[in-house]
N, C-alpha and C positions, 0 to 999 in steps of 0.2 A: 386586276384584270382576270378575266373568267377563262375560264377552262376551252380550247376552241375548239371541241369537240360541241360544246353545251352555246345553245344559244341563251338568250335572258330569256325568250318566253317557256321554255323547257324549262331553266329553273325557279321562274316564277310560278308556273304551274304544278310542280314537283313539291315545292314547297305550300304551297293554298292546297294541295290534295294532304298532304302530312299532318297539315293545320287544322282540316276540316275533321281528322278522324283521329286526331290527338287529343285522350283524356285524362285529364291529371287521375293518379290513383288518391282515393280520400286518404287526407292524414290524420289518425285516429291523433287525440289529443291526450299529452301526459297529464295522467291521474289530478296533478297538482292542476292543472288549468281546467278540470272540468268543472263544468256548471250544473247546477240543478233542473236547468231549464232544458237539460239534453237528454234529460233522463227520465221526466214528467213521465212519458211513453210507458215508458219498460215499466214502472212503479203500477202505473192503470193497469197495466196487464196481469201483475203480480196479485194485486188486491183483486182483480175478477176471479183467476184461479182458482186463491183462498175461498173465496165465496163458492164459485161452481165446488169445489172440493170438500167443503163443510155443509152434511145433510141437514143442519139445521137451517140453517142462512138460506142453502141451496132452495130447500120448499116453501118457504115462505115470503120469496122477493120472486116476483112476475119480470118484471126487468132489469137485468144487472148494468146492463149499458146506461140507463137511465139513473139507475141507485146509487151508482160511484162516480163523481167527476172530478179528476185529478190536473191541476193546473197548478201554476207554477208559487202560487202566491197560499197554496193550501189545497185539501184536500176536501170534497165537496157530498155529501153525504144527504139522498134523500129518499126521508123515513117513509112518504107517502106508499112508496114501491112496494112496503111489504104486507103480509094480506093482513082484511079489516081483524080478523081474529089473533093474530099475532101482537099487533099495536093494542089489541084492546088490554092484553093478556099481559106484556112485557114493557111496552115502552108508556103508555097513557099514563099510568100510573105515577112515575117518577123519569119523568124527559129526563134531568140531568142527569140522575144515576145510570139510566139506562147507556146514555151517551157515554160516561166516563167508563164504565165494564166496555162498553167496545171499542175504545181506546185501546182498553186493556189486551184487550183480544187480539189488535194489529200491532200491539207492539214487537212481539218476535217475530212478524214479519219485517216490519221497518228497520228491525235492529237488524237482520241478516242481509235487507236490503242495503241498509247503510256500510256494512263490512263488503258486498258486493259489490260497490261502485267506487269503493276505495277513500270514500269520508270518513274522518276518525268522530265525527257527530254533524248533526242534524236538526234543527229544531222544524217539527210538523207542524203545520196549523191544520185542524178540524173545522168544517164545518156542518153541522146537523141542521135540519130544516122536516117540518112536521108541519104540513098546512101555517100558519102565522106563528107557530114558536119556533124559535134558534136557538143555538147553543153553538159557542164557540169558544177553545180551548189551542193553546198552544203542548208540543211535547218534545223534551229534549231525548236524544237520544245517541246515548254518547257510547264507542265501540275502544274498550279497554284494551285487551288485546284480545285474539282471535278465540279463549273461552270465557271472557267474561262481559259483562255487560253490567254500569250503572247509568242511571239516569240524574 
């Protein structure tokens, strides 16, 4: 029995107003249940940075949002973005080696990355794209304890 001060539609109403402007607080997820898939984000932002922040990369890629695409299944890389004098100079030459040295190059990012979201390893997939060549490569990357790092 209800309060006989309170009619039912006072507490019907009291309650649909509670309801309406009731929002759960997000429950961040323990370290152990996180996904890769939560993280894609944060990771694209990370690698634009490095880019914007390295004068070499930095002058010679016209679009960085275009050049890096990071999705859940791998990491998406295309070479067209950087200027014709660049590719004529570094990458035409030898696509894969070029690819594998800028593996090289994101790996102390992925490695910091990967100690930052709480994984003790990682394996990255690469993808590079140059007009009609590919190159695709996986990278492990495994986080020792907080100073060392092997792969």
């Amino acid at each position: 029995m209800g309060r006989p001060d309170r009619g039912t539609d006072e507490r019907r109403n009291t309650f649909q107003q509670y309801n309406s402007t009731y929002r759960p607080a997000p429950v961040q997820k323990p370290y152990f249940e996180q996904d890769y898939r939560d993280v894609v984000n944060l990771l694209n932002e990370k690698i634009l940075n490095f880019i914007r922040l390295n004068p070499k990369l930095r002058n010679h890629i016209f679009n960085r949002k275009r050049f890096v695409e990071n999705k859940s299944d791998g990491i998406y890389f295309n070479l067209i973005e950087f200027s014709e004098a660049y590719r004529a100079k570094f990458i035409e030459p030898d696509f894969e080696g070029y690819c594998l040295k800028f593996m090289g190059l994101l790996k102390p990012l992925l490695l910091d990355f990967t100690r930052e979201i709480g994984f003790n390893g990682n394996v990255y997939r690469y993808y590079f794209r140059l007009g009609g060549r590919t190159f695709d490569k996986g990278q492990n990357i495994m986080v020792e304890d907080p100073g060392k790092s092997m792969e």
